[in-house]
PDB file with SEQRES, HELIX, SHEET and CRYST1 records, atoms N, CA, C and O in Angstrom:
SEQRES   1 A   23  UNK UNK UNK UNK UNK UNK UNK UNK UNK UNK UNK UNK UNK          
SEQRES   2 A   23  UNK UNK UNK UNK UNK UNK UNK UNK UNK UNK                      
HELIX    1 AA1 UNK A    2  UNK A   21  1                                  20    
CRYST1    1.000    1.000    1.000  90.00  90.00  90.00 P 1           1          
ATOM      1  N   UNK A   1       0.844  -1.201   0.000  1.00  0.00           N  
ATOM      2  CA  UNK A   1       0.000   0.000   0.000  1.00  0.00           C  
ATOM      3  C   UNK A   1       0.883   1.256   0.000  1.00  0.00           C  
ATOM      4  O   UNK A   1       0.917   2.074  -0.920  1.00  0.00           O  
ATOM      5  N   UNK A   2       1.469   1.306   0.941  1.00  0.00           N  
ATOM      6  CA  UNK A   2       2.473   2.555   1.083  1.00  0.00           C  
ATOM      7  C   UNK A   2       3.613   2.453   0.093  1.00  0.00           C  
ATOM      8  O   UNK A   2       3.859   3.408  -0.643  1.00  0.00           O  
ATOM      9  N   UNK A   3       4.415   1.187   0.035  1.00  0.00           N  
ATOM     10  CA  UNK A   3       4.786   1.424  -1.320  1.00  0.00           C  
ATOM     11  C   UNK A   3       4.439   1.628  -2.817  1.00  0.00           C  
ATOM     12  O   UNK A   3       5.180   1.988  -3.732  1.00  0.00           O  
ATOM     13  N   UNK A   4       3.198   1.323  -2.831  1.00  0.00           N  
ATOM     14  CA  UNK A   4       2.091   1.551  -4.002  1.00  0.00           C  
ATOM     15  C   UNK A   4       2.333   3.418  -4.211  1.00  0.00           C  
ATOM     16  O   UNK A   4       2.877   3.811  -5.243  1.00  0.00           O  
ATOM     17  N   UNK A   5       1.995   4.166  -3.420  1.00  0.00           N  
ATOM     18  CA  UNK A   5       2.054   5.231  -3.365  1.00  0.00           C  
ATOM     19  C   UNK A   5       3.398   5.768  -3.287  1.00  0.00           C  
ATOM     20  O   UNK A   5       3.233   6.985  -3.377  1.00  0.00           O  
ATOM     21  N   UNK A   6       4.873   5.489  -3.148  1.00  0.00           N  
ATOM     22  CA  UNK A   6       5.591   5.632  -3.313  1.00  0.00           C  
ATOM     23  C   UNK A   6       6.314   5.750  -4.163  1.00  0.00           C  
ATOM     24  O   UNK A   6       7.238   6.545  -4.341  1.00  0.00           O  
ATOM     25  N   UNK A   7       5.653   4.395  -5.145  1.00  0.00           N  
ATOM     26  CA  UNK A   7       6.178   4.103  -6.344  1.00  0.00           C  
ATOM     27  C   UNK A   7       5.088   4.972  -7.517  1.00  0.00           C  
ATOM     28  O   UNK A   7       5.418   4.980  -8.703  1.00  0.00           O  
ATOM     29  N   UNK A   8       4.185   5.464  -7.204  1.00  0.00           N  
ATOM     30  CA  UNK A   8       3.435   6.276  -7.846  1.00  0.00           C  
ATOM     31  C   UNK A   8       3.799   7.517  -7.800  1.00  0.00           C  
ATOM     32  O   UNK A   8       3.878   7.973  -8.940  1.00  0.00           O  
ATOM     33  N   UNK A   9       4.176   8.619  -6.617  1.00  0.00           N  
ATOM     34  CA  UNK A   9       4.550   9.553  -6.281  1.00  0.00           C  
ATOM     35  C   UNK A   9       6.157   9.699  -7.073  1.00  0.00           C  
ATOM     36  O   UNK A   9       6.585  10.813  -7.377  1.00  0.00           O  
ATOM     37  N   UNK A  10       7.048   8.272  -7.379  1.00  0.00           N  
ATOM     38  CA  UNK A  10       7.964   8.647  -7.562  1.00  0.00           C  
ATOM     39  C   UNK A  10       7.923   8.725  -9.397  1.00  0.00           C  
ATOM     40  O   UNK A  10       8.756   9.185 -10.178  1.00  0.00           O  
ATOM     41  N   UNK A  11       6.638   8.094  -9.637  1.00  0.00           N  
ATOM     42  CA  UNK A  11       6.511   7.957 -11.509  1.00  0.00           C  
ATOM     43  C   UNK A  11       6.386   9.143 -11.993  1.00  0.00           C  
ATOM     44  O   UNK A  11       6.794   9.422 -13.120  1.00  0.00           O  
ATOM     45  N   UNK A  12       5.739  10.097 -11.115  1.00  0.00           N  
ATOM     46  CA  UNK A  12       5.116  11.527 -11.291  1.00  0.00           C  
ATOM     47  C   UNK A  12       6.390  12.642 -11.480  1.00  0.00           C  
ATOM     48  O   UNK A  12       6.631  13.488 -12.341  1.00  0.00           O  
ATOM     49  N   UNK A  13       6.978  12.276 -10.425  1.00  0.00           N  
ATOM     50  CA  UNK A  13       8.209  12.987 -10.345  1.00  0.00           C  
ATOM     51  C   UNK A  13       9.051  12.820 -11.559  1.00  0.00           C  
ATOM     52  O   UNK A  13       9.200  13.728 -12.377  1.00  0.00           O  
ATOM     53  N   UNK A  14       9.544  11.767 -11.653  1.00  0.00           N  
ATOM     54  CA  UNK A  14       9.923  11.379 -13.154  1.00  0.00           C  
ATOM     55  C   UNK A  14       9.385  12.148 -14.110  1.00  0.00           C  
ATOM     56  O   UNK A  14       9.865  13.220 -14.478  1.00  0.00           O  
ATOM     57  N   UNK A  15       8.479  11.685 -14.502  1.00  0.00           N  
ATOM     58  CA  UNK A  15       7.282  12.413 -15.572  1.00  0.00           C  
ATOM     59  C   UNK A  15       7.359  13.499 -15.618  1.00  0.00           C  
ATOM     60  O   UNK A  15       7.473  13.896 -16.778  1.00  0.00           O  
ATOM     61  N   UNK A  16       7.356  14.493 -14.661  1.00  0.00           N  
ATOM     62  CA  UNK A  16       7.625  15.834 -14.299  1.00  0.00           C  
ATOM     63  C   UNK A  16       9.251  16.880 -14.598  1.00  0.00           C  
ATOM     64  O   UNK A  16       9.579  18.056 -14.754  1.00  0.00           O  
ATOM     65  N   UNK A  17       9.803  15.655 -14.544  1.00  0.00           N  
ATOM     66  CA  UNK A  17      11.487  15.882 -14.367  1.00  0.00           C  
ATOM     67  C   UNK A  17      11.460  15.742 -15.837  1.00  0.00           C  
ATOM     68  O   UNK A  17      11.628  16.806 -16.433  1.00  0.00           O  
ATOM     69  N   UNK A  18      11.253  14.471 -16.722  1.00  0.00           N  
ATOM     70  CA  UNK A  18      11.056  14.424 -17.982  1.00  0.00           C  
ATOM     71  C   UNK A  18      10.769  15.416 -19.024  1.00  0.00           C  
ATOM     72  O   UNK A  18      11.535  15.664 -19.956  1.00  0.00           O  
ATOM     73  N   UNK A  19       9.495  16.039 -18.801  1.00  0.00           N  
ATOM     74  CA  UNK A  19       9.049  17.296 -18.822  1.00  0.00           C  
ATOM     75  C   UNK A  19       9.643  18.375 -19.161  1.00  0.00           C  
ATOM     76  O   UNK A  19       9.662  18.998 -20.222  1.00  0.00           O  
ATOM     77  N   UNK A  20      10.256  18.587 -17.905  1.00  0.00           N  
ATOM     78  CA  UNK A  20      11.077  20.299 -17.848  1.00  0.00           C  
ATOM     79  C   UNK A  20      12.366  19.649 -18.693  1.00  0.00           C  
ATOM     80  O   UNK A  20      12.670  20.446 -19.580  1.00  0.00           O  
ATOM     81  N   UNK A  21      13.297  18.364 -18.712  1.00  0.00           N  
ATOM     82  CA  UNK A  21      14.397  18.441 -19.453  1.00  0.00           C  
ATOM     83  C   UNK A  21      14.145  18.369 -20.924  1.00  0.00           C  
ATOM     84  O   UNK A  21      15.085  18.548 -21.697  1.00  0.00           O  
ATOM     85  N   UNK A  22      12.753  18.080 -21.432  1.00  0.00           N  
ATOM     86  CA  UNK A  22      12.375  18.399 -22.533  1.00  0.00           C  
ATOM     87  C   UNK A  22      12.125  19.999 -23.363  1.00  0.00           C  
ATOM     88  O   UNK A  22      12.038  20.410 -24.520  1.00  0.00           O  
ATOM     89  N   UNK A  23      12.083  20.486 -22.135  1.00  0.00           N  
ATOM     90  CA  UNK A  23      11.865  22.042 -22.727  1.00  0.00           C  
ATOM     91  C   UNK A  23      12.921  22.475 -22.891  1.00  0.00           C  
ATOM     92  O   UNK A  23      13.059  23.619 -23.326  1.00  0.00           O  
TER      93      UNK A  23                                                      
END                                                                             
């Protein structure tokens, strides 16, 4: 459970990080 959300919180971040090094 808590790692469920961990590992979700950390996909986002990624995704996010992905993102801005794309611009």
């Amino acid at each position: 459970m808590a790692i469920s959300k961990v590992s979700l919180y950390n996909q986002v971040l990624t995704t996010l990080n992905d993102q801005v090094l794309n611009k």
